[in-house]
N, C-alpha and C positions, 0 to 999 in steps of 0.2 A: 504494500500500500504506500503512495506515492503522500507524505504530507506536505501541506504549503501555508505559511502560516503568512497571513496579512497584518496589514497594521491598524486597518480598521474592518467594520464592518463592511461600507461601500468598496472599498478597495478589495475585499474578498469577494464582494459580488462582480467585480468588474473581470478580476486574474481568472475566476472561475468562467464566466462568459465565456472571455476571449479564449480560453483552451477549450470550453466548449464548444464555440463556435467553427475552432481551428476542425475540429475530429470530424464533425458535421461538412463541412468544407472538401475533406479529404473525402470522407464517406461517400459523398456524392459526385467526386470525383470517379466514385469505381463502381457505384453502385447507381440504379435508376432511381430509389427507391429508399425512404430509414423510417425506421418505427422506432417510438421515442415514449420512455414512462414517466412521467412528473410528479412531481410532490408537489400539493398542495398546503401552503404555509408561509406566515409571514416570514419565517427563518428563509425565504427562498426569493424574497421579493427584489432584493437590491441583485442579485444575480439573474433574476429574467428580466428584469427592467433593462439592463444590460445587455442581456441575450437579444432580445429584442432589437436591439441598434448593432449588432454583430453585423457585416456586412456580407455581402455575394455569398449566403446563403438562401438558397431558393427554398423557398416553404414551402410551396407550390408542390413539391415532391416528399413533404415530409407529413408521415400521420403521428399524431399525440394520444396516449393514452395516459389516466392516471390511476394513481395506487391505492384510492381507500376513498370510502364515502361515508356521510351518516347515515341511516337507516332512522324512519320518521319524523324527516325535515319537510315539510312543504314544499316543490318544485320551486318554488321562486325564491328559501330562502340564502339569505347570503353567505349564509356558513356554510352553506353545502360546498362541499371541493370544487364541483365540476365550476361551479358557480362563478367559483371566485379563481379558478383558473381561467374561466374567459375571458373576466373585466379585468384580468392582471398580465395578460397573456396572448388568447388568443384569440382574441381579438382585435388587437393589433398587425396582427402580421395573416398572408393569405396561404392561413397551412389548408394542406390536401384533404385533408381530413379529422375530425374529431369527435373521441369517442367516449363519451362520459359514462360511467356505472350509476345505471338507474334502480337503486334497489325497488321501488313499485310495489305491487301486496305480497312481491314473493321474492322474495332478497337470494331464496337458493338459488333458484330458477335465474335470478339475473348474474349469480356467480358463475355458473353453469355458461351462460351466454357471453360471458364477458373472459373467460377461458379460452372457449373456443375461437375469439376474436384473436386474443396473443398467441394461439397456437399455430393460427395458419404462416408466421412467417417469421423467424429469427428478432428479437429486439434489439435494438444496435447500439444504443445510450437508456442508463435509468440516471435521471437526476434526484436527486434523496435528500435529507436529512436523519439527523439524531435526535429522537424524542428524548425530554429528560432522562425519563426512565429507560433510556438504551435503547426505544422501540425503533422497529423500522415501518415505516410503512403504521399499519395497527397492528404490529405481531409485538402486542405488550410480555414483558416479563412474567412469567416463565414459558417462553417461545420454544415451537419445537424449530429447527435449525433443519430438519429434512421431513417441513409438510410431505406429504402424500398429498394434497390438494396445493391445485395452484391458485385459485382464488377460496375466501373461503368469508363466511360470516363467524364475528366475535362479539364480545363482550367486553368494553373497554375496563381499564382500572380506575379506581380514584385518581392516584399521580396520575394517568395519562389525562382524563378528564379535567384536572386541575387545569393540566398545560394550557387545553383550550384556553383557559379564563384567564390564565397568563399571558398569555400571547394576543388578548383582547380579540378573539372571536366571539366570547360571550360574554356577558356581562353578570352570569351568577354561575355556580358548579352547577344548581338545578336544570337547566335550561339545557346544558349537554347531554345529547342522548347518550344511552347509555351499549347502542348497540351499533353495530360499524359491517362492512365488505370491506376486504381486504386481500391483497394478493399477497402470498406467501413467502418466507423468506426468497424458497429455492427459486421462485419467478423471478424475484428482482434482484437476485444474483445469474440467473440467466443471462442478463445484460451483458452484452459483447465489453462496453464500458461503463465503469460507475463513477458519478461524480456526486460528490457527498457535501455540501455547502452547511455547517456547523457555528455561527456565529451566535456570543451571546452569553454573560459571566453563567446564567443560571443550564448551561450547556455542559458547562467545564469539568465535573463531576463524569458526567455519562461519555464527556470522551475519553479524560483517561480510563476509563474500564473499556472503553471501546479499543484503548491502544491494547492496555496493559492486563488487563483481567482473564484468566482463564476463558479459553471458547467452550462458550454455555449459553445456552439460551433464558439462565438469570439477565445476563445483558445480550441482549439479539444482538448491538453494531459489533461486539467481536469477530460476527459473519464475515463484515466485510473483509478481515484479513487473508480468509480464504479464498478470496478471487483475483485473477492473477493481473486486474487491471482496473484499481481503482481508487481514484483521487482524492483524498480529503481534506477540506477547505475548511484553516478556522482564521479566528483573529486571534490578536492577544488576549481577548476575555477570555474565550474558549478555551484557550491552549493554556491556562495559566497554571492548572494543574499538572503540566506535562511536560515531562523533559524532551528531547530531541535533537537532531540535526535536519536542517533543509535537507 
């Protein structure tokens, strides 16, 4: 695992962009075609805002998909991922395609459906973060690290629901549903590449476990050390726990 530590927040959103945008660039260089997993989260905003002004990469050939939804939000509300993936995202730029996880009255049923979508074709980049509590994606503590299921329905925790209210998606813990779709770790280590954007002091804890903690699915981001290509983006809050070299 490649780290890169910035000096700020924006500045990690920008270094991460532009290597992002770099891989995308090349990809489409050899390829007609990239399918691409997102994270939805304010820990992710200053890096697509960024991606977004990446240059001579053609949307146009790129579909989006992303990694977890609420289950019992109202189609229009704003906390919904898909949601706040388009007014932050894609909406901006003219991608090929976009494919939001509708959980609806049957949340299996749209697991089910939203599988067979990343099944039909290699994923080429997952853009992520690190929930406090180590999660990736919703695969909260104690994660199994080789689901058998590639998308699947969960049951969030308190910390993870906290984060919500932390991270000002909601304005009380009650209001957070309590139940999520989520694609599993082994999916979004599928990823040809991972790019991991980690900014934020109340972060700093769950990435040293992320670096240094036994691989266990007490902390899911230890996964990411097991994949042979993948980037992790913090600032100095982040990292402050952490020793290292660039």
């Amino acid at each position: 695992m490649k780290v890169h530590v910035a000096d700020s927040r924006a500045d990690l959103g920008k270094r991460a962009a532009h290597e992002i945008g770099e891989a995308l660039r090349q990809g489409l260089r050899s390829q007609s075609h990239l399918r691409l997993v997102l994270a939805a989260a304010p820990s992710q905003s200053d890096m697509l805002a960024s991606l977004r002004n990446e240059p001579d990469i053609d949307w146009k050939r790129v579909t989006v998909f992303h990694m977890d939804e609420y289950i019992g939000l109202p189609n229009g509300a704003p906390q919904r991922f898909a949601n706040w993936l388009k007014k932050e995202f894609i909406d901006h730029l003219p991608i090929a395609r976009f494919e939001p996880i509708d959980p609806g009255n049957d949340p299996e049923a749209a697991c089910a459906r939203y599988a067979a979508l990343l099944a039909k074709a290699p994923i080429d980049a997952v853009l992520l973060g690190i929930g406090t509590n180590g999660h990736l994606a919703f695969n909260d503590p104690p994660a199994n690290l080789e689901d058998p299921l590639p998308v699947k329905v969960v049951t969030l925790t308190k910390m993870c629901r906290e984060q919500q209210v932390l991270d000002g998606c909601f304005s009380a813990f009650e209001e957070v549903p309590q139940r999520a779709i989520t694609l599993t770790i082994p999916t979004l280590l599928a990823g040809r590449e991972l790019f991991c954007c980690v900014p934020g002091v109340h972060k700093r804890a769950a990435v040293r476990d992320a670096l240094y903690a036994p691989l266990s699915g007490d902390c899911p981001a230890t996964a990411l050390r097991t994949h042979h290509a993948c980037n992790l983006y913090l600032d100095q809050d982040s990292s402050s726990l952490s020793e290292f070299d660039e």
